[in-house]
C-alpha positions as CSV (number, residue, x, y, z in Angstrom):
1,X,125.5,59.0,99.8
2,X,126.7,61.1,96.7
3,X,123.3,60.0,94.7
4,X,121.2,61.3,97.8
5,X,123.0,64.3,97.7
6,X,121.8,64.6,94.0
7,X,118.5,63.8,94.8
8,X,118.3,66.4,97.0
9,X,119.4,68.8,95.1
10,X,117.7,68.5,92.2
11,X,114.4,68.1,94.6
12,X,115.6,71.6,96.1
13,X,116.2,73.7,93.0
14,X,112.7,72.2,91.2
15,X,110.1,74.7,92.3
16,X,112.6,77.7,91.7
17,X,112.9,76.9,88.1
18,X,109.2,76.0,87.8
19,X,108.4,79.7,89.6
20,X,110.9,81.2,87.2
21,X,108.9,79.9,83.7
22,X,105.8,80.9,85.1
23,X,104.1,83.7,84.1
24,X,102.8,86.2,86.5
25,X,99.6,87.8,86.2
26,X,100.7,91.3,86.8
27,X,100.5,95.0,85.2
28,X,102.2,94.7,81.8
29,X,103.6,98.1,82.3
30,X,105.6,97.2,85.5
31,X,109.0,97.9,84.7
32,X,110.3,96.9,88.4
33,X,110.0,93.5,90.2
34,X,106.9,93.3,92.0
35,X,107.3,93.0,95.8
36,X,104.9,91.0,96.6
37,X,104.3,88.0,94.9
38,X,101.6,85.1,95.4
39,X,101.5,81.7,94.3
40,X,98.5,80.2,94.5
41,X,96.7,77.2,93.4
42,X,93.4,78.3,91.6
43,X,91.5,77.3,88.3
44,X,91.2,80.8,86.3
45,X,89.0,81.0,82.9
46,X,91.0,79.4,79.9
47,X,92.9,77.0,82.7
48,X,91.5,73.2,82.1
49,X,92.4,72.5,85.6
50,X,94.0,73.9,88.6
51,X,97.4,75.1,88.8
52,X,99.8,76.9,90.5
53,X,98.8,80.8,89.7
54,X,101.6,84.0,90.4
55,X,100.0,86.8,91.0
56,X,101.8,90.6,91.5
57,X,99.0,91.4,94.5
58,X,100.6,94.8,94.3
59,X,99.3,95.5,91.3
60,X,95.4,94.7,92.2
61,X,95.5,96.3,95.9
62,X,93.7,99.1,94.7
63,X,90.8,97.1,93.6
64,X,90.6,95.3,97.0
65,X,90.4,98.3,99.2
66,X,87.0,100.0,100.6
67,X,86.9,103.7,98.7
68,X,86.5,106.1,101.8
69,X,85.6,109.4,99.2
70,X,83.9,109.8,96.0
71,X,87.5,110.5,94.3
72,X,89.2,107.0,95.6
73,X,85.4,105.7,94.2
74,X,85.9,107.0,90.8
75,X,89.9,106.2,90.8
76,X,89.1,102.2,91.7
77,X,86.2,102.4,88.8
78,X,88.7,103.6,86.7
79,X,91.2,101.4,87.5
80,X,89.1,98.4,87.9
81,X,88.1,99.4,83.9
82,X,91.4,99.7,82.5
83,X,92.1,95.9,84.0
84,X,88.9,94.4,82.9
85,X,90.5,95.1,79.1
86,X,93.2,93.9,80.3
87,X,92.5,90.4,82.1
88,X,88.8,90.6,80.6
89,X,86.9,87.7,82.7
90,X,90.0,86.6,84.5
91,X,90.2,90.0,86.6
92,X,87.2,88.2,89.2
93,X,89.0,85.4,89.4
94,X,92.4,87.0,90.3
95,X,90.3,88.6,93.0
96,X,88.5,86.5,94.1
97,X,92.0,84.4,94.7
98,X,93.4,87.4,96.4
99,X,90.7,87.6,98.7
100,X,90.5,83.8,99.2
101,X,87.2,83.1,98.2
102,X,86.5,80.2,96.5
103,X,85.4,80.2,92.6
């Protein structure tokens, strides 16, 4: 009984220490803990096969949402710039992951 116990555990604490050593795709200026994380299992550029992918959805909302003036339109552009030197070609993918579409 003690070895199941074991077992058990070990099967328990296994994908919190895998989440912890993953890296998160997320705005490298984010100095707080994003609150809401996704994992996900997607294939991104410069992945070999699928994985298991964090993503901080936070930090991409703005790119997701319809612009309803000219100001949001130019703000998302903007925005949607800055992280495309950032991620370069995997910014579609993140999207596309966030928005559940397939690649």
């Amino acid at each position: 009984m003690h070895k199941l116990a074991v077992v058990l555990i070990l099967l328990w604490l296994t994908p919190a220490i895998a989440a912890d050593s993953l890296a998160c795709i997320q705005n490298p200026n984010r100095v707080k803990a994003c609150p809401n994380l996704l994992y996900r299992v997607a294939q991104l550029p410069q992945m070999s096969a699928p994985g298991v992918v964090c993503i901080c959805a936070t930090d991409f909302a703005p790119l997701l949402q319809q612009p309803t003036n000219e100001a949001e339109k130019v703000r998302q552009n903007m925005t949607r710039r800055q992280m495309e030197v950032i991620y370069g070609e995997k910014l579609q993918a993140v999207l596309d992951v966030l928005q559940r579409r397939s690649n």
